[in-house]
Backbone as JSON, one array per atom type, in Angstrom:
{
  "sequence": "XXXXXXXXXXXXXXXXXXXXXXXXXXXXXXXXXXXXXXXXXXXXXXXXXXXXXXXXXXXXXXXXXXXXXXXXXXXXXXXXXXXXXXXXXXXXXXXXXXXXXXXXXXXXXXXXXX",
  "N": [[-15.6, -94.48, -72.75], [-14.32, -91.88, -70.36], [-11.22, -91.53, -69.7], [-10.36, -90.01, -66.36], [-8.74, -87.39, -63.83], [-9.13, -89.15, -61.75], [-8.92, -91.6, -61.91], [-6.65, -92.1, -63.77], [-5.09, -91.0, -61.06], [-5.69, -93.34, -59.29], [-4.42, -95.54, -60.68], [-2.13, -95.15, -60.88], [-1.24, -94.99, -58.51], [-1.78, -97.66, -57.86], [-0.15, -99.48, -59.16], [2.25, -98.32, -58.0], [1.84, -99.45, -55.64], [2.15, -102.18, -56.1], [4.75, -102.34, -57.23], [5.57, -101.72, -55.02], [5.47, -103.8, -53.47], [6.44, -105.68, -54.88], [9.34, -105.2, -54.5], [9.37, -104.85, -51.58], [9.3, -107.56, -51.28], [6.51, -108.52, -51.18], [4.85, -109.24, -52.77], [3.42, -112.58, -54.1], [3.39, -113.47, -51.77], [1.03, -115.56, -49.99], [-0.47, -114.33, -48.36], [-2.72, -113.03, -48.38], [-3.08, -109.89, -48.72], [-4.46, -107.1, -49.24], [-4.52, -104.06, -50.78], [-6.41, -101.38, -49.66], [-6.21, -98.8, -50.69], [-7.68, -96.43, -50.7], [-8.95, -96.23, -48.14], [-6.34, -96.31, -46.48], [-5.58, -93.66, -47.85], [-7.37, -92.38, -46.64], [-7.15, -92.34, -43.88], [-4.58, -91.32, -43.83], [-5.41, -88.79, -44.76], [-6.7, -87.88, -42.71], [-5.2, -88.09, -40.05], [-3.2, -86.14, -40.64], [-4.85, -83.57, -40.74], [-5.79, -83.63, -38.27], [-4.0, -84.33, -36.42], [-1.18, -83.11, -36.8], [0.12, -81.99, -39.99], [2.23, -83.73, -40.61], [1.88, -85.66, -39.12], [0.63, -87.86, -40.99], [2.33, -89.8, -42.39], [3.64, -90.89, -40.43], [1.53, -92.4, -39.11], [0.18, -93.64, -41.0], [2.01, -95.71, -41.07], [2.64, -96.43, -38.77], [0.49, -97.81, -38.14], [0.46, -99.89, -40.25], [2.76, -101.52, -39.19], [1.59, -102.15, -36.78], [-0.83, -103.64, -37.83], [0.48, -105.8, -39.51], [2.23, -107.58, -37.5], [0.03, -108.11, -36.31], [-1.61, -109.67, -37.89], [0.97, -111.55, -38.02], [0.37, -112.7, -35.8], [-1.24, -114.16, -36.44], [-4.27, -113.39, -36.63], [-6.24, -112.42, -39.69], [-5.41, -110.87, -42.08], [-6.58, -108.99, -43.38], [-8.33, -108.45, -41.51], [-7.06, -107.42, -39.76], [-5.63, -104.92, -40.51], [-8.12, -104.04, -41.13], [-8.68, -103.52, -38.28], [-6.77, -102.4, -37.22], [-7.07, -99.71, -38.49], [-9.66, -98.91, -37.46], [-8.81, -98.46, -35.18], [-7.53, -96.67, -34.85], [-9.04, -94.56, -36.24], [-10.27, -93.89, -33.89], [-8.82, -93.21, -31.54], [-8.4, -90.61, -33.58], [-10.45, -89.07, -32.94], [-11.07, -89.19, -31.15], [-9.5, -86.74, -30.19], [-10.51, -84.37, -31.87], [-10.08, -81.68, -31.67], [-7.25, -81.54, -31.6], [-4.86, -80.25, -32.78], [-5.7, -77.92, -33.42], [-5.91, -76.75, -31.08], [-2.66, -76.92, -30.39], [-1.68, -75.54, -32.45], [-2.67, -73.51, -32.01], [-2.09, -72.83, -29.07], [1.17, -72.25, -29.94], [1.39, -70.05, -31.41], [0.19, -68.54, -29.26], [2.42, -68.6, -28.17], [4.13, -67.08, -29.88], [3.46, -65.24, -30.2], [3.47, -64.24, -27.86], [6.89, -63.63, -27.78], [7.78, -66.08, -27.12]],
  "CA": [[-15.5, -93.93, -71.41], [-13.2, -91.05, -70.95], [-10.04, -91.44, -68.62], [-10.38, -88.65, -65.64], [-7.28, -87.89, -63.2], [-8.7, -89.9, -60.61], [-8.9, -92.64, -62.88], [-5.51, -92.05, -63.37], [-4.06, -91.07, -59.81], [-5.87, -94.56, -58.68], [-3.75, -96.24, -61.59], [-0.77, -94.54, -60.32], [-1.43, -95.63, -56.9], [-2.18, -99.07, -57.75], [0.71, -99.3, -59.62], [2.92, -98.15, -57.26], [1.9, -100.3, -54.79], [2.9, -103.21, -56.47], [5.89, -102.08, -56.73], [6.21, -101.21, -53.51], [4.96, -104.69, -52.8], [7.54, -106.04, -54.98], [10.7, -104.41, -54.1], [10.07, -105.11, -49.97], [9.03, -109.33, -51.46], [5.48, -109.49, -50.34], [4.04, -110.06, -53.78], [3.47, -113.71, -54.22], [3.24, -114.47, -50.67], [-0.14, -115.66, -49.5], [-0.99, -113.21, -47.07], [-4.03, -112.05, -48.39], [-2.34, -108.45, -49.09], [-4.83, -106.71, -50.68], [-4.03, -102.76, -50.27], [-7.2, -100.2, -49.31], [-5.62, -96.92, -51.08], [-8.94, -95.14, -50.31], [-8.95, -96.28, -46.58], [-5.1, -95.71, -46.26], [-5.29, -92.21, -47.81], [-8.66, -91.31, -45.66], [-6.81, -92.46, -42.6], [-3.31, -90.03, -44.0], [-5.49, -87.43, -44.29], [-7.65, -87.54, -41.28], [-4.38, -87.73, -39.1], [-2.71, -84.7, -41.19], [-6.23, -83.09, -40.55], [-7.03, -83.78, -36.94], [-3.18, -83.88, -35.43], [-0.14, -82.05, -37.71], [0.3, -83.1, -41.47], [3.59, -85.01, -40.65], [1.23, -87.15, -39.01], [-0.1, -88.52, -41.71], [2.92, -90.42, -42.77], [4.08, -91.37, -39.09], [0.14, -92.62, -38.67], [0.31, -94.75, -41.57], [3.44, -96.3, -40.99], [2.15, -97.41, -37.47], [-0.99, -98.58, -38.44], [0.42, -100.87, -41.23], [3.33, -102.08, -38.21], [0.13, -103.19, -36.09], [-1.63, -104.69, -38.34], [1.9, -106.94, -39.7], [2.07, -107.77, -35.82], [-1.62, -108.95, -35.52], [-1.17, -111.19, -38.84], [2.14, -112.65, -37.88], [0.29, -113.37, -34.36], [-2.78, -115.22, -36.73], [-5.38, -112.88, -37.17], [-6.91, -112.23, -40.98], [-4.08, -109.58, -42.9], [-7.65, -107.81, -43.7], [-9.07, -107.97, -40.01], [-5.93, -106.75, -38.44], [-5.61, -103.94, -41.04], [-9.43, -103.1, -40.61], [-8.59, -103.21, -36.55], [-6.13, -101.17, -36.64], [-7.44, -98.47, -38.56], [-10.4, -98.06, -36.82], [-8.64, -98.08, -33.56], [-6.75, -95.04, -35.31], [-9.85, -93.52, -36.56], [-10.93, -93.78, -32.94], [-7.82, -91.78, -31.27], [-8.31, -89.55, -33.97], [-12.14, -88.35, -32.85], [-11.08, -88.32, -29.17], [-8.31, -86.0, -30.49], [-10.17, -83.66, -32.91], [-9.26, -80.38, -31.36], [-5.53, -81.22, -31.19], [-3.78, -79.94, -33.9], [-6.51, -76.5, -33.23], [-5.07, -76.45, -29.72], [-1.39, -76.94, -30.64], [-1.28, -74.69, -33.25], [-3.09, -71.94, -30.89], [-0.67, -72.7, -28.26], [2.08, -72.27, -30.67], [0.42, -69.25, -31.55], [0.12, -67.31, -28.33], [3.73, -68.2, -27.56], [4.98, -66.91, -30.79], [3.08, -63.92, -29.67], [4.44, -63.53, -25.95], [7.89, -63.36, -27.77], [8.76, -66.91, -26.3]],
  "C": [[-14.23, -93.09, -71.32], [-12.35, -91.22, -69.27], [-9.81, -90.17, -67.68], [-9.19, -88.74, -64.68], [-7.59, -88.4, -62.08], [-8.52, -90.94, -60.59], [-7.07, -92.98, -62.76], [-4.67, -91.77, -62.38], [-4.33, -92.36, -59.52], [-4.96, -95.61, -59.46], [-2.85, -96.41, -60.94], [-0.5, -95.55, -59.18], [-1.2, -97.36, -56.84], [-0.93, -99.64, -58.27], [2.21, -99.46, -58.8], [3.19, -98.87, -55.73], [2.21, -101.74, -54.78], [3.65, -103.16, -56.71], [6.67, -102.01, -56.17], [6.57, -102.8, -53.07], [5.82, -105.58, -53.23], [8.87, -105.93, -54.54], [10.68, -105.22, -52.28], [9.37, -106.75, -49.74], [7.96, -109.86, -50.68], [4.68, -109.84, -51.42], [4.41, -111.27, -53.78], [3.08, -114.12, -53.19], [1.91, -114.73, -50.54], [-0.43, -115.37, -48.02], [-1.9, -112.94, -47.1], [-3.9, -110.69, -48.23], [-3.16, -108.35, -50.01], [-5.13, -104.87, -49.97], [-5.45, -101.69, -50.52], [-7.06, -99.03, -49.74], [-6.51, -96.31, -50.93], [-9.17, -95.05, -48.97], [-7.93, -95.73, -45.92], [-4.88, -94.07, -46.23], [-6.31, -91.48, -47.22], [-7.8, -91.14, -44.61], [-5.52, -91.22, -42.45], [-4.09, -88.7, -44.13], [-6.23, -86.68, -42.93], [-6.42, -87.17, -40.04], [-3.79, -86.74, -39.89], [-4.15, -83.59, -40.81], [-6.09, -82.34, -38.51], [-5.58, -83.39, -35.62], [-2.09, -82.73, -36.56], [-0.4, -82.77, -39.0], [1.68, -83.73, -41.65], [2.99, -86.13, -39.81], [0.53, -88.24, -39.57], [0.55, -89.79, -42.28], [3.53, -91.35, -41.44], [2.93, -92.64, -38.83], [0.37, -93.94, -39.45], [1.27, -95.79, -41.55], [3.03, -97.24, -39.74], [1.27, -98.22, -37.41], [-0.43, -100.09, -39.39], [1.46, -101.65, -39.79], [2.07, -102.78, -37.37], [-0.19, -103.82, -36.34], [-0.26, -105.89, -38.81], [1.75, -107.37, -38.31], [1.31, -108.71, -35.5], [-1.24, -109.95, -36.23], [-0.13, -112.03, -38.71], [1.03, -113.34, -36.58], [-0.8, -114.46, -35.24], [-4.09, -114.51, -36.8], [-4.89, -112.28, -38.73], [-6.1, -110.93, -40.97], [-5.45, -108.76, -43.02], [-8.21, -107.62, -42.44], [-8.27, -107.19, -39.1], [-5.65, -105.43, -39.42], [-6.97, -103.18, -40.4], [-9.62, -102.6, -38.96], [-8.05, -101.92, -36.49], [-6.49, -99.89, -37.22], [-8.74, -97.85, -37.96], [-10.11, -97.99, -35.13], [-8.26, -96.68, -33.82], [-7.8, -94.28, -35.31], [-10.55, -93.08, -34.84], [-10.03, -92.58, -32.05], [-8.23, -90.7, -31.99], [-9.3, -88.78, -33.45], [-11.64, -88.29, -30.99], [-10.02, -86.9, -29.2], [-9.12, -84.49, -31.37], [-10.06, -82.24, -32.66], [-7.81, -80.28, -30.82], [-4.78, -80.2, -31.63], [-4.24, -78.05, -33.75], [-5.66, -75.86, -32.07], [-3.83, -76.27, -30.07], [-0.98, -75.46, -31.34], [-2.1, -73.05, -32.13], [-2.21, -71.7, -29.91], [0.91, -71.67, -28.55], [2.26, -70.69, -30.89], [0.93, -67.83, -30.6], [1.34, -67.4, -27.83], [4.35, -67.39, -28.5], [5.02, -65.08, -30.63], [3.62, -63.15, -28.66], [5.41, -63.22, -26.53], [8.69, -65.01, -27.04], [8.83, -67.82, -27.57]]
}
């Protein structure tokens, strides 16, 4: 079977997240931490997409804060992840002519001269 680079970015990724997961001491714990990198990076690009692409990192950042939140309160580390991202994915679809708007805004002021 031949090694392709998504093969290898998912390595990367996976990789890196244990890392991550080491370094800020949540490996080991029994949390039930088990990390989505295909859900995570839909959700980073849907908010880079739908509002600016510095929202993609802001987005995720909040989303994972929520869900920590829910699980300290006692809901399932995977139910309060899966909550919160589809509350996100839900903002995002009431939202998806933001970033269109903004940047048009942006746009016709840059135009006026203001």
């Amino acid at each position: 079977m031949t090694r392709t680079d998504d093969d290898a970015q998912r390595e990367t990724l996976e990789e890196w997240t244990a890392d991550l997961s080491d370094a800020l001491r949540l490996a080991g714990l029994d949390v039930g931490l088990a990390v989505d990198v295909a859900a995570i990076l839909s959700l980073a690009g849907d908010a880079a997409h739908t509002v600016l692409r510095p929202a993609a990192p802001l987005t995720t950042f909040v989303v994972g804060f929520a869900a920590g939140r829910a699980a300290g309160a006692g809901t399932d580390p995977a139910t309060a992840v899966a909550d919160a991202i589809a509350a996100t994915h839900a903002l995002l679809a009431e939202h998806q002519s933001y970033a269109a708007v903004t940047v048009t805004d942006a746009d016709a002021d840059a135009d006026a001269g203001q």
